[in-house]
N, C-alpha and C positions, 0 to 999 in steps of 0.2 A: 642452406637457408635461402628461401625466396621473401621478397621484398615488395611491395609495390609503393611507387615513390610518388611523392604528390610534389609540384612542381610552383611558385608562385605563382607562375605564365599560366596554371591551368592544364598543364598536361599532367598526366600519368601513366608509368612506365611500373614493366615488373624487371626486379632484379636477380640475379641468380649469385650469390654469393659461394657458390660452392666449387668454385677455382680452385684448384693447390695453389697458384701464382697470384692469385690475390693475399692468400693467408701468408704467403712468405715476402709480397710486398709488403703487407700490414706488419709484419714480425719486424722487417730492418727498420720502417719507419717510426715505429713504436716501441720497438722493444720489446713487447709480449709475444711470447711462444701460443701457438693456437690456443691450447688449454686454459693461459690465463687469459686471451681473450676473450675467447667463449664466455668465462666465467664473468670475466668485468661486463660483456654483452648483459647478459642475462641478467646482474645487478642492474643494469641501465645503465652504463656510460655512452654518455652520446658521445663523447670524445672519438670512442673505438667503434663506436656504431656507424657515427657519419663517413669516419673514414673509411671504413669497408664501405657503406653503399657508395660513397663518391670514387672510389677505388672499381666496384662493378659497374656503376653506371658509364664511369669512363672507359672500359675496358668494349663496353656492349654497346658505345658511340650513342648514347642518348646524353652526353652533357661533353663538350669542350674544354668547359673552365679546367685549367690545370693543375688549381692547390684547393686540397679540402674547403679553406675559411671562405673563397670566392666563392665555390659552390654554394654553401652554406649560407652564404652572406645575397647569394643573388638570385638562384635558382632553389634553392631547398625550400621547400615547405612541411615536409612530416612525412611519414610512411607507417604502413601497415605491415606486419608479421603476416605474408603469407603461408610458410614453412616454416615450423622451428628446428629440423633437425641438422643440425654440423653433418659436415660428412667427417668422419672418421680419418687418421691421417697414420 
């Protein structure tokens, strides 16, 4: 899954979600196995949404903030579905 993030500050960044190490950061920190993420994804939980992009965005050195809700709370402003497909695990 590619991502493009839009930023309060005005900038925009694309994301590449498609880590195995992101998916099994997101697994311990939530609990959901890829597949139900994917699925709650696609329902729309920004819960599991924002955490993965702020999980790649931090990974890929375009945001600092350390916990999802700061991200969220300071730098998030919305993104675009570049890509919809999971990678297969």
């Amino acid at each position: 899954m590619q991502f493009e993030v839009r930023t309060k500050q005005g900038n925009k960044y694309i994301v590449n979600a498609e880590s195995t190490w992101l998916w099994i950061e997101l697994e311990r920190d939530l609990g959901y196995t890829f597949n139900q993420a994917v699925k709650l994804i696609e329902e729309g939980s920004l819960d599991v949404l924002t955490a993965l992009l702020h999980k790649a965005a931090k990974a890929q050195g375009h945001t600092k903030l350390g916990t999802q809700q700061l991200w969220v709370d300071v730098e998030f402003e919305g993104f675009e579905w570049v890509e919809e497909s999971p990678k297969d695990s």
